[in-house]
C-alpha positions as CSV (number, residue, x, y, z in Angstrom):
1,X,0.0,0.0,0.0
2,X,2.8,2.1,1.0
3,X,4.6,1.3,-2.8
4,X,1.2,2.3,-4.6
5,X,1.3,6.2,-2.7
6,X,4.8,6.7,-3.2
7,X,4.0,5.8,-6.6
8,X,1.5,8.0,-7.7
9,X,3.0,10.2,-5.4
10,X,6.0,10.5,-7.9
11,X,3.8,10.4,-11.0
12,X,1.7,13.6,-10.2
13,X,5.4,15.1,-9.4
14,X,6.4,14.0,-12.8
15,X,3.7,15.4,-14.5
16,X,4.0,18.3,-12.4
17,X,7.3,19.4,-14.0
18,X,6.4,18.7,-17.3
19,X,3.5,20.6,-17.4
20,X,5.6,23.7,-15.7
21,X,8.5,22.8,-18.4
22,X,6.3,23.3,-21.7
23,X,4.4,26.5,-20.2
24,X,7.8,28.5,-19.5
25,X,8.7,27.3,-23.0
26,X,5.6,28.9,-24.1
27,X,6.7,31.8,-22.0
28,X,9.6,31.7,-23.8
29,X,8.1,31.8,-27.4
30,X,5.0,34.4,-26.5
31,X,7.9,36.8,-25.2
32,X,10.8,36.8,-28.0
33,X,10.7,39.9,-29.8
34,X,8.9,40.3,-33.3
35,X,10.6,40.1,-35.9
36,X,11.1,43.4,-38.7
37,X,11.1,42.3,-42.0
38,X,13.0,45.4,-44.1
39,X,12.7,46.4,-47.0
40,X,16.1,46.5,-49.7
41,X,17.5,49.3,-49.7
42,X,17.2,49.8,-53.7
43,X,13.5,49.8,-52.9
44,X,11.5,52.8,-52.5
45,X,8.2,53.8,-52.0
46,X,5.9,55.1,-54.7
47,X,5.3,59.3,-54.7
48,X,2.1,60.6,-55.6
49,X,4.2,62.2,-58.3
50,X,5.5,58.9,-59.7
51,X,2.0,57.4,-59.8
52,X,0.7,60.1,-61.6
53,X,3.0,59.6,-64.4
54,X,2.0,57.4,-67.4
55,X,3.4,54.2,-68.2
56,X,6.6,54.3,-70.8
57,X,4.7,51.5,-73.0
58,X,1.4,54.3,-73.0
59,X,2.9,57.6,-73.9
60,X,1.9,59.6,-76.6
61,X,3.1,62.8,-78.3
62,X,1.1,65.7,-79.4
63,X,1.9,67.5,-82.8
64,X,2.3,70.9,-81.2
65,X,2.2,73.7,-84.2
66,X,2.8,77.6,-83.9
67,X,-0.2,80.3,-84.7
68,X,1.6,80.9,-87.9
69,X,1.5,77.2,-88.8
70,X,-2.2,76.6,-88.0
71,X,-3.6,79.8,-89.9
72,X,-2.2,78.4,-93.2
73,X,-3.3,74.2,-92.2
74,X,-6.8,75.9,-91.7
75,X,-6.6,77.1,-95.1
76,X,-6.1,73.6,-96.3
77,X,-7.7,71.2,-94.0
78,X,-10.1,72.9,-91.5
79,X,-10.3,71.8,-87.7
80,X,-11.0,72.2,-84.3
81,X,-8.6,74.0,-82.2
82,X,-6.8,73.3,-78.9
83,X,-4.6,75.8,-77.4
84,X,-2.4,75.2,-74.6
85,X,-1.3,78.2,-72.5
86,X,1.3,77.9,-70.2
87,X,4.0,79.9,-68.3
88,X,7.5,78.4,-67.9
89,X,7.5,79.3,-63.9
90,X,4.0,77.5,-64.0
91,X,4.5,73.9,-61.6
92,X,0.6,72.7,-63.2
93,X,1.3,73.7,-67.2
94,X,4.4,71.1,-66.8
95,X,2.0,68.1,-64.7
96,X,-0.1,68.7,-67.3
97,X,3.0,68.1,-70.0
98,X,4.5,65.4,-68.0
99,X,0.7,63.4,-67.0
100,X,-2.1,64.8,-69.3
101,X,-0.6,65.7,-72.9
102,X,1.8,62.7,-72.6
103,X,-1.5,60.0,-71.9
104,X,-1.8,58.0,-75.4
105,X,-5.5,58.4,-75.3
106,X,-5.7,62.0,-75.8
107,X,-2.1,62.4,-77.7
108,X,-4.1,60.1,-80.6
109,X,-7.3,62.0,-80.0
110,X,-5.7,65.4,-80.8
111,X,-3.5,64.7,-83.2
112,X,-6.4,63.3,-85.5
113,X,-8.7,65.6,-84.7
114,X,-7.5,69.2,-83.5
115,X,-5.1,71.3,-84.4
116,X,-2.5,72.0,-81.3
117,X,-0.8,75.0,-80.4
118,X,1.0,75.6,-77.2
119,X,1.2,79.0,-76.5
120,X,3.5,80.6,-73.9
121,X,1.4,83.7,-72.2
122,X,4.5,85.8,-71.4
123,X,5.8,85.2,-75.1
124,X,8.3,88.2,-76.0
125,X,8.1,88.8,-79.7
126,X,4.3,89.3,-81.8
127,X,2.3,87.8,-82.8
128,X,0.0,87.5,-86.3
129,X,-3.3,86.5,-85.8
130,X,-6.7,86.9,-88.0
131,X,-5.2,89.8,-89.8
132,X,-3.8,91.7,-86.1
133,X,-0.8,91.8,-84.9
134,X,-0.8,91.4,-81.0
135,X,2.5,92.0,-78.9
136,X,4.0,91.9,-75.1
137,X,5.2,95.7,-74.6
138,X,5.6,95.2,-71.3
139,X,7.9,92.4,-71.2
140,X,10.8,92.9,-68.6
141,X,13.7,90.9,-70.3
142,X,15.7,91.4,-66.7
143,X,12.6,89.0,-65.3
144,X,13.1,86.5,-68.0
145,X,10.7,83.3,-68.5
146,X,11.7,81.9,-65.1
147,X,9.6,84.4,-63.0
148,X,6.0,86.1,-63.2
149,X,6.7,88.6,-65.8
150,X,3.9,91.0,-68.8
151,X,1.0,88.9,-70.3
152,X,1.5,88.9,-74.0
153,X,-1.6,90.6,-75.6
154,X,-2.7,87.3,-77.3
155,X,-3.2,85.9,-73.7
156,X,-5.6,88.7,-72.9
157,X,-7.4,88.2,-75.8
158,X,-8.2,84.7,-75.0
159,X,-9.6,85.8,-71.7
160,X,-6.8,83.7,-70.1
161,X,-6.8,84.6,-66.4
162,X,-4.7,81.6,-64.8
163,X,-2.0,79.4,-65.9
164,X,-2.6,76.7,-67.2
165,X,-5.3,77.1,-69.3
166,X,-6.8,75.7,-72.7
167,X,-8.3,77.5,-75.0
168,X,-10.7,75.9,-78.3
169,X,-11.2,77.3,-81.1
170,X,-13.8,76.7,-84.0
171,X,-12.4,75.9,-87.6
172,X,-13.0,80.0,-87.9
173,X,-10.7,80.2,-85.1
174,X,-13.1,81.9,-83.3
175,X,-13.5,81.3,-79.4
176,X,-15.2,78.4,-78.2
177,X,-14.6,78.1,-74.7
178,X,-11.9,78.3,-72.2
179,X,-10.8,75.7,-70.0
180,X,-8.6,76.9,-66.7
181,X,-7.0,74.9,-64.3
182,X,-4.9,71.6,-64.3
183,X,-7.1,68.7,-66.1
184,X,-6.1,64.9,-65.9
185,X,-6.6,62.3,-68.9
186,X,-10.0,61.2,-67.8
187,X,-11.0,65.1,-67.6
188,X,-9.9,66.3,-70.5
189,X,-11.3,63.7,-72.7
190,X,-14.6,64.3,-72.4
191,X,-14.2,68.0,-72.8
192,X,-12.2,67.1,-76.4
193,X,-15.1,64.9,-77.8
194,X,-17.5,67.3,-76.8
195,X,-15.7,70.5,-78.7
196,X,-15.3,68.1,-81.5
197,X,-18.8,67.2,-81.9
198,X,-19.9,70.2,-80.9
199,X,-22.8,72.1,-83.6
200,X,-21.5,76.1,-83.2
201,X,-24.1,78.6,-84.5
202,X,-23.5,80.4,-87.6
């Protein structure tokens, strides 16, 4: 009888320290720090800048023309008109290079249907248009292109107020609308197919 308690006696101790044994191990494992997983170095994140930009396999090219250019091609082969007009200090007019005019979709679109002129609103020397000559008199050449500097006459003809801005134009090339502001791919296209389909009076 004796035998028999010392026996289970020793088997509850037994069990006792294995029991205590895979708990501290559990201890162990529940307390070891996490690990970090970093990233390579030669990995960085994406900016908002980068994302904005269109894939390499999806860029397009408009056929940017001067006025002088587009008064004789309406001579031969009327068309709509789109008119970019931009500053050089102006951060949006070069997203809208870089993001908007670069976008295959509305390259193609232009260049088969519109004429495209991009038109620098602090341009120095005149300009012929529709029989007028418009000029910048006011152009500081110790400013330069880099910095705020006189609106050439053209501009304010437009009724371009902010930078950038496009301007359409009827096969006439007389005033559609104006369109201020920076405009994405899916934001301009709609605007193009509507001045293309668009029925003008007169």
């Amino acid at each position: 009888m004796k035998n028999k308690i010392v026996l289970a006696v020793l088997c509850l101790f037994a069990l006792g320290t294995f029991f205590s044994c895979k708990q501290g191990n559990a201890e162990k494992i529940e307390n070891k720090p996490a690990v970090k997983t970093v990233a390579p170095t030669n990995q960085r994140p994406i900016s908002n800048r980068q994302q904005m930009q269109p894939n390499k396999g999806e860029q397009g090219k408009i056929d940017w023309i001067s006025f002088e250019e587009l008064q004789k091609k309406q001579k031969k082969q009327p068309r709509r008109v789109m008119v970019d007009v931009y500053t050089e200090w102006c951060g949006p007019c070069k997203m809208m290079d870089r993001m908007t005019f670069a976008n295959k979709d509305v390259a193609d679109y232009v260049n088969t249907n519109f004429y495209a002129v991009k038109f620098n609103a602090q341009h120095e020397t005149p300009i012929n248009f529709k029989g007028k000559k418009f000029a910048n008199p006011n152009y500081d050449k110790a400013k330069g292109q880099k910095r705020r500097n006189a609106t050439h006459q053209l501009s304010s003809a437009f009724g371009v107020r902010a930078f950038p801005t496009i301007v359409f134009m009827d096969e006439q090339l007389n005033l559609i609308q104006q369109a201020p502001g920076f405009k994405q791919p899916q934001q301009l296209m709609p605007m193009l197919q509507q001045i293309k389909d668009a029925k003008l009076k007169g």
